[in-house]
C-alpha positions as CSV (number, residue, x, y, z in Angstrom):
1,X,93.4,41.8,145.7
2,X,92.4,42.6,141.8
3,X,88.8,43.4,141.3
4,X,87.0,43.3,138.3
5,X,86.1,46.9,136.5
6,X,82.8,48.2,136.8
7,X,81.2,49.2,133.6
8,X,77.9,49.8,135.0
9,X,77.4,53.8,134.2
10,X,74.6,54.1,136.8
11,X,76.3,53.2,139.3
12,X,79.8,55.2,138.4
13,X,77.2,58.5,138.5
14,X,76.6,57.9,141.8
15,X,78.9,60.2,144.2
16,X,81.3,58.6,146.6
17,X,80.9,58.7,150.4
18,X,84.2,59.8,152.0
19,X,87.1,57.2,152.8
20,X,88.1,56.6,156.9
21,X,91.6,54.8,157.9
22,X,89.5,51.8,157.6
23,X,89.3,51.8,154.3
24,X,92.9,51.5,153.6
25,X,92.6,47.9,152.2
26,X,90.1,49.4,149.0
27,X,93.2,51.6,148.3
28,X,95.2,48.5,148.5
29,X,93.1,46.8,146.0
30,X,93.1,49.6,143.6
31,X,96.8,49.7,143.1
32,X,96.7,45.7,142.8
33,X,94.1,46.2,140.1
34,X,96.0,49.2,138.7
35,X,98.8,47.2,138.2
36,X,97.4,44.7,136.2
37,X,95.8,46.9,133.9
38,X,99.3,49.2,133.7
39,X,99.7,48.8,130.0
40,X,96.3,50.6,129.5
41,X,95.9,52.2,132.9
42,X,97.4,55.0,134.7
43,X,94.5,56.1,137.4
44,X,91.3,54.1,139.4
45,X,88.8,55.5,141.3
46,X,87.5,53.0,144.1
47,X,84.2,52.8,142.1
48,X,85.6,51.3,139.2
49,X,86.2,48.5,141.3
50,X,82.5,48.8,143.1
51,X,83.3,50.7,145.8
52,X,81.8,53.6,146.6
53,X,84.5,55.2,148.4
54,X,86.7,58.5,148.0
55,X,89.5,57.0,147.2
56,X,92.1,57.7,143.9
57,X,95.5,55.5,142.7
58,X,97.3,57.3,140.1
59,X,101.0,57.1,138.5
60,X,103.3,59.4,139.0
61,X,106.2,59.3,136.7
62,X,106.9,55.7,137.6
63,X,105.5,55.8,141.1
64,X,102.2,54.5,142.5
65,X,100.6,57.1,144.4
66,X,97.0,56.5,146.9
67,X,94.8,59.8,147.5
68,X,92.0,59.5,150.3
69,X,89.3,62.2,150.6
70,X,91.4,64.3,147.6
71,X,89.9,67.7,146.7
72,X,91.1,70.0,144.5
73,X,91.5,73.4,146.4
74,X,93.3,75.5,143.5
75,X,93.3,74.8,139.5
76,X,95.4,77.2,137.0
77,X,95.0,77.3,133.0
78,X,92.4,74.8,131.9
79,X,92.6,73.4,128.5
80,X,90.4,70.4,126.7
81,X,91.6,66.9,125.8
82,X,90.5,64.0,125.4
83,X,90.5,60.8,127.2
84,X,89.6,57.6,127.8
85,X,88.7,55.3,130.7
86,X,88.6,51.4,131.7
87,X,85.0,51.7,132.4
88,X,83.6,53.2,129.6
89,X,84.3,52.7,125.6
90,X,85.8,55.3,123.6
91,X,87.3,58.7,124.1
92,X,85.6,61.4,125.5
93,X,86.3,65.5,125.7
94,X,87.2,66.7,129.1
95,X,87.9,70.3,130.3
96,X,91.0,70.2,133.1
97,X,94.0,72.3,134.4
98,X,97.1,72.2,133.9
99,X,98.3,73.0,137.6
100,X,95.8,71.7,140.4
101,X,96.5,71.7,144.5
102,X,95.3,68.9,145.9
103,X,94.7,68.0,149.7
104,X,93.9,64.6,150.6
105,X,95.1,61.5,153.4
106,X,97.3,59.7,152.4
107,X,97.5,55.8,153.1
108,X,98.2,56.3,156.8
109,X,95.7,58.9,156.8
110,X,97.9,61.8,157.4
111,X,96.9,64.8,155.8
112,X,98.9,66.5,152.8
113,X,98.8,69.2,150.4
114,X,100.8,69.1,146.9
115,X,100.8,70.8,143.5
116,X,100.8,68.6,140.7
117,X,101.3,69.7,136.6
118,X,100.8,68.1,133.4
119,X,99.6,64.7,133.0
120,X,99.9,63.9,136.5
121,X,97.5,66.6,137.0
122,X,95.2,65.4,134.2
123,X,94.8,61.8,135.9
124,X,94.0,63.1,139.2
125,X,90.9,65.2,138.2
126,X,89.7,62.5,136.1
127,X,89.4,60.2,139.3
128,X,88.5,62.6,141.4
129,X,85.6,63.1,138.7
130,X,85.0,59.5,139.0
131,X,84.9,60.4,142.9
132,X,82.0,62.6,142.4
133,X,80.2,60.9,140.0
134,X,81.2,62.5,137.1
135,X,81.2,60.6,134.2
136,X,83.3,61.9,131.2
């Protein structure tokens, strides 16, 4: 189901509570929402869509991906950018890495660990951001 994008900042700040098997159907929303918004979207948080939930949808390469519960455990060479988001207005400067490991459940829950680089990298740390109610 698409959901509408939150734009209210107070309620982006607030940290997410982690994500069970149960919530599988929130990840399933954010990828239907994601999709609609591809040609200016390439990452959702399951607060942007009002849900307080630890759950991140990103693109990689050309592939869809769902994180549940991600957290980064390892981050090499950080850098600023800049970047932009479908809840707020604007650019903003960000500090990120360009290689991150990430564990996290995937949509059946199982538990992985992968290495990610480059812009791939870059999306996943600004939704897990959103995750912890960081803001940017």
């Amino acid at each position: 189901m698409i959901r509408p994008i939150m734009k209210n900042e107070f309620f982006l700040q607030q940290p997410s509570e982690d994500a069970t098997l149960l919530d599988a159907p929130i990840a399933r929303d954010l990828l239907d929402t994601m999709a609609l918004h591809a040609h200016e979207c390439v990452g959702m948080a399951a607060n942007m869509i009002g849900q307080h939930k630890r759950i991140i949808v990103f693109m990689d390469a050309e592939t869809p991906r769902v994180m549940m519960n991600p957290e980064i455990i390892d981050a090499k060479e950080e850098y600023e950018t800049e970047e932009s988001c479908l809840s707020l207005t604007g650019c903003r400067t960000a500090k990120r890495f360009r290689t991150i490991r990430v564990r996290y459940r995937d949509l059946a829950f199982e538990e992985r660990t992968e290495t990610f680089e480059g812009f791939s990298a870059q999306v996943i740390q600004h939704e897990i951001d959103h995750c912890n109610g960081i803001v940017i």
